[in-house]
C-alpha positions as CSV (number, residue, x, y, z in Angstrom):
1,X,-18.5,-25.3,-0.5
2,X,-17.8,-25.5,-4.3
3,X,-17.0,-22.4,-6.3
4,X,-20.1,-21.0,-7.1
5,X,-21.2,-21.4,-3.3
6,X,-19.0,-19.4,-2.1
7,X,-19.1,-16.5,-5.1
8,X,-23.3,-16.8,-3.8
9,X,-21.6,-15.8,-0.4
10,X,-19.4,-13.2,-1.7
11,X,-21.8,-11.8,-3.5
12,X,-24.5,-11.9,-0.8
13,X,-21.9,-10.5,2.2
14,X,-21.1,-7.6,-0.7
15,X,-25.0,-6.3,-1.0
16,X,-25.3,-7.0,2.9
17,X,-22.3,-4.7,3.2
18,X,-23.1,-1.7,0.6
19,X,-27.1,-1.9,2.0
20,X,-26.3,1.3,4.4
21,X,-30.2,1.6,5.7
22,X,-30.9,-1.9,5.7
23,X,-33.6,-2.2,3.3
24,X,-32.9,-5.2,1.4
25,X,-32.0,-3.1,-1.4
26,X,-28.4,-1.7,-2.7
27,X,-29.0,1.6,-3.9
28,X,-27.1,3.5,-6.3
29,X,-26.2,6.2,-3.5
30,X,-25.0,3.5,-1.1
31,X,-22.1,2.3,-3.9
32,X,-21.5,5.7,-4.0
33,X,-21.1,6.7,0.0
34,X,-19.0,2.8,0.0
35,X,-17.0,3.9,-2.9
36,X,-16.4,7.8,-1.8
37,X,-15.3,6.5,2.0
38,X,-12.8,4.0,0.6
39,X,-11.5,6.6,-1.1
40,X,-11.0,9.0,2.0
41,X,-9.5,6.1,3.8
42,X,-7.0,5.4,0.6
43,X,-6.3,9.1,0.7
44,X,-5.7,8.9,4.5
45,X,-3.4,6.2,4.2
46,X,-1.6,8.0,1.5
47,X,-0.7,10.6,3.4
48,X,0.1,8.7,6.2
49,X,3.1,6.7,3.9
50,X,4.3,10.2,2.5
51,X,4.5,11.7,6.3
52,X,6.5,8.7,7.0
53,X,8.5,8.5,4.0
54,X,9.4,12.1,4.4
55,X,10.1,11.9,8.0
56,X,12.7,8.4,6.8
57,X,14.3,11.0,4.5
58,X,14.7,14.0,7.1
59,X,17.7,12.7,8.7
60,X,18.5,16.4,10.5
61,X,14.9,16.6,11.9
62,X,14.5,20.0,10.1
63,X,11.2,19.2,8.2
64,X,12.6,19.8,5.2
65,X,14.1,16.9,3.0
66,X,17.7,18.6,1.5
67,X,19.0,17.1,-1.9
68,X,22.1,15.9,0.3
69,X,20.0,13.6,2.6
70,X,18.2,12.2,-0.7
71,X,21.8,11.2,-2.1
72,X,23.1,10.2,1.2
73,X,19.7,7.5,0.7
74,X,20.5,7.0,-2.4
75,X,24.3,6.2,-1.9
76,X,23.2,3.9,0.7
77,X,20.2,1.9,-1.5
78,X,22.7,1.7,-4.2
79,X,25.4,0.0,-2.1
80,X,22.9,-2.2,-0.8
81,X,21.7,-3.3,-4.1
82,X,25.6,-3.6,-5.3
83,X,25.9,-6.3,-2.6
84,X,22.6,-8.0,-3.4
85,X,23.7,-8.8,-6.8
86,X,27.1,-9.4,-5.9
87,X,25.6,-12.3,-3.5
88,X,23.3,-13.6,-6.3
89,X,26.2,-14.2,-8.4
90,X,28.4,-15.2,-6.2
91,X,25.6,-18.1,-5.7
92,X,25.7,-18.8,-8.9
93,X,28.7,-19.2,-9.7
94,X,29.2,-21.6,-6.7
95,X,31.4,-19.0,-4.7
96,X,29.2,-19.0,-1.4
């Protein structure tokens, strides 16, 4: 299949995808329904990464996220990144 092939394809899935009743036609409320329920699901996910984030960050369990368990992260990802780059260099320069 060469390149224009399978953008044909693309295309076709695409209009077979946003056609909601079926009629052979994409109308411009069926973009709109596509677009407006990816946009829940983005919005879902979202919150979903924050609950999790925030949970990462609680380490008492408390539900609250105190300014000492931020620095206590933020001690601990600047540590790690202090090593990372003092194992890049010590790669470059041969050391390892």
């Amino acid at each position: 299949m060469d390149i224009k092939e399978t953008a044909e394809s693309l295309i076709a899935e695409g209009k077979v995808a946003l056609d909601a009743d079926g009629d052979g036609k994409v109308e411009a409320s069926e973009v709109i329904d596509a677009l407006a329920g990816r946009a829940k699901e983005t919005v879902e996910a979202a919150s979903v990464a924050v609950a999790e984030v925030k949970a990462g960050l609680d380490a008492d369990g408390d539900g609250a996220v105190s300014g000492d368990e931020v620095r206590v992260v933020a001690e601990g990802l600047g540590k790690k990144a202090q090593e990372a780059v003092g194992d890049l260099v010590d790669r470059i320069s041969g050391k390892e």
